[in-house]
N, C-alpha and C positions, 0 to 999 in steps of 0.2 A: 746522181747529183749529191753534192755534199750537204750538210749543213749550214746556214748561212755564219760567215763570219761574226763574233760579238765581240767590238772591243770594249775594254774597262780601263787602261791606264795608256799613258805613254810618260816614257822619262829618259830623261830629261823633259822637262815642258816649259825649259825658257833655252833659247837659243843665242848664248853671248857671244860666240866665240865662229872664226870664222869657217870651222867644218866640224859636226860634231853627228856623231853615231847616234841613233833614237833607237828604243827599245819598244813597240808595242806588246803588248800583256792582252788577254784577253781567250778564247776559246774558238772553238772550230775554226781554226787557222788550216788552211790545206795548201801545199806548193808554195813555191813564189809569187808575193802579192805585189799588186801596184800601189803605192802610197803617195799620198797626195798632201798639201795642207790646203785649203782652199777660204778666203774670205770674201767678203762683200765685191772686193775691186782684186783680184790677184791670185791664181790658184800656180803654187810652187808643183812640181814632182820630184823628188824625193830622189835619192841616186842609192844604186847598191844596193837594193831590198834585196835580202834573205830572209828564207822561212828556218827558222833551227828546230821548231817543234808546234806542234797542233795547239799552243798558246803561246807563242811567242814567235816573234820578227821584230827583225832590224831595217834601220834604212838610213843612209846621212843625209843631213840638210850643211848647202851649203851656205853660208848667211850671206855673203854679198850677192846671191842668185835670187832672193825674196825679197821683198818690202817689210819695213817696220810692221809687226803687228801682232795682232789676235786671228789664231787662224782654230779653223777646225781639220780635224784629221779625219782623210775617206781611205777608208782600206777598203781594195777590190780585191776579192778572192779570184783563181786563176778558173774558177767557174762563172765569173762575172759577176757573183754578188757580192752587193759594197753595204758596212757598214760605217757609219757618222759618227766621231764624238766630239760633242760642238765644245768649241772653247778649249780646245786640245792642248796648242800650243804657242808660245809668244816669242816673235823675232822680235830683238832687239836692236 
């Protein structure tokens, strides 16, 4: 079993434009992850996730497939563990 995933950044972390690549940052990244943005009322999945190295993935959001808002980002590792970082990211 890996270490569990930790993220620290994601960027871009405002979503204006109608398909845009996100960059997660952070440490024991392993495979290809699932990425999610998830709020209160609306949890988007993310398309295209790549892992390019054990701190860093990609993944696009495409903004007419989400709701306005404030979302948090859950990265699930391809071992099942997920971590949260709330207030991640904003659809505009």
């Amino acid at each position: 079993m890996f270490a569990p995933p930790q993220v620290a950044a994601v960027d871009p972390d405002v979503i204006d434009q109608s398909a845009l690549l996100i960059t997660v940052t952070g440490s024991d990244f392993s495979g290809v992850p699932v990425i999610r943005l998830v709020n209160e009322g609306f949890t988007y999945n993310c398309v295209g996730e790549s892992f390019l190295d054990e701190n860093t993935a990609t993944a696009w959001v495409i903004q007419s497939q989400a709701l306005p808002g404030l979302y948090d980002l859950e990265y699930n590792d391809v071992d099942g563990q997920v971590d949260i970082l709330p207030d991640a990211v904003t659809i505009e």
